[in-house]
C-alpha positions in Angstrom: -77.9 -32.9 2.4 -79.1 -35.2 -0.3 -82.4 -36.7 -0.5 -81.0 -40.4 0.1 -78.5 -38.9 2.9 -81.4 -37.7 4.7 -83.1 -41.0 4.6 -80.4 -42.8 5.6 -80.0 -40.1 8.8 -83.7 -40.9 9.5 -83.2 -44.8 10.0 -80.1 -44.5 11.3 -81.8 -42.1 14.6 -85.3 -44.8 14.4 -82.4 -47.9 14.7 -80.9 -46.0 17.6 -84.1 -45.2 19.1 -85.2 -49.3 18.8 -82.0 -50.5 20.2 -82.5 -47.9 23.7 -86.3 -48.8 23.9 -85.5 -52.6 23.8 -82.5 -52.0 26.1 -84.9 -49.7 28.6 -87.5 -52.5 28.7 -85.2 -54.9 29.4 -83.8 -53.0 32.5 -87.5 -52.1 33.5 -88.5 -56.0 33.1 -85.6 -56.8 35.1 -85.8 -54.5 37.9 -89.6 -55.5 38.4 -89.9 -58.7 41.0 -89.5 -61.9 39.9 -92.0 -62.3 36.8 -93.7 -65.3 36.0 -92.6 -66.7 32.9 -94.3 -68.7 30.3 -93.6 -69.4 26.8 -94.0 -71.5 23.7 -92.5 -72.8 20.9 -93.2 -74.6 17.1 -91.4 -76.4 14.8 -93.6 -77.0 11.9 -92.3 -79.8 9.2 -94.7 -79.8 6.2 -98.1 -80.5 8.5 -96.2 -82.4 11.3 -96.2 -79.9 14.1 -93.5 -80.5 17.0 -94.6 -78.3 20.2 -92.6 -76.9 23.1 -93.9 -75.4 26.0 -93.2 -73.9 29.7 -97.0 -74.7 30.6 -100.5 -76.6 29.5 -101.9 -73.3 28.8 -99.1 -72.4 26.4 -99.1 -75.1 24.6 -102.8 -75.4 24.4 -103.0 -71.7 22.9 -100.0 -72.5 20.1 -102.0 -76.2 19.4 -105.2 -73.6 18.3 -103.1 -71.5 16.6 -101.3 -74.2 14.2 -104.8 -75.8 13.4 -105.7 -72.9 12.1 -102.6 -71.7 10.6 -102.4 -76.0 8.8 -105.9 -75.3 7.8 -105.6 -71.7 6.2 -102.8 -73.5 4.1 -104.7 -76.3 3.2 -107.5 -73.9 1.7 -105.3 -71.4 0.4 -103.1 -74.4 -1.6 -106.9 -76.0 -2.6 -107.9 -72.0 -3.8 -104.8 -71.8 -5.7 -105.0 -75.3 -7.6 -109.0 -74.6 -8.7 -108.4 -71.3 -9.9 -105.6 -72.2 -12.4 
């Protein structure tokens, strides 16, 4: 075998080995009682942030995260127009 067949062999097995993990987490998740789902969601346009979520908590959590995230690009963006 080739070098590059070889690779290929070696992501082809890790893809396989992804796809039964997910599936086997999946059956495990569903065969568990009923779990107590809670989720979250953004839609970030420019610095207007739109949020989805299941719960307060959720969306509380996510509300942190995109200050930070809006002001990390602020001062990244400032960084980038003093330096050049």
């Amino acid at each position: 075998m080739s070098d590059w067949a070889s690779l290929a062999f070696v992501g082809f097995v890790l893809i396989i080995i992804g796809f039964v993990l997910i599936f086997l987490s999946i059956v495990i998740s569903v065969a568990k009682t009923k779990p107590k789902t809670k989720g979250a969601g953004i839609i970030l346009i420019g610095p207007f942030p739109i949020i989805i979520g299941t719960d307060k908590e959720s969306v509380k959590i996510l509300l942190v995260l995109t200050i930070v995230v809006i002001v990390l690009v602020i001062l990244l963006l400032l960084l980038n127009y003093y330096t050049t």
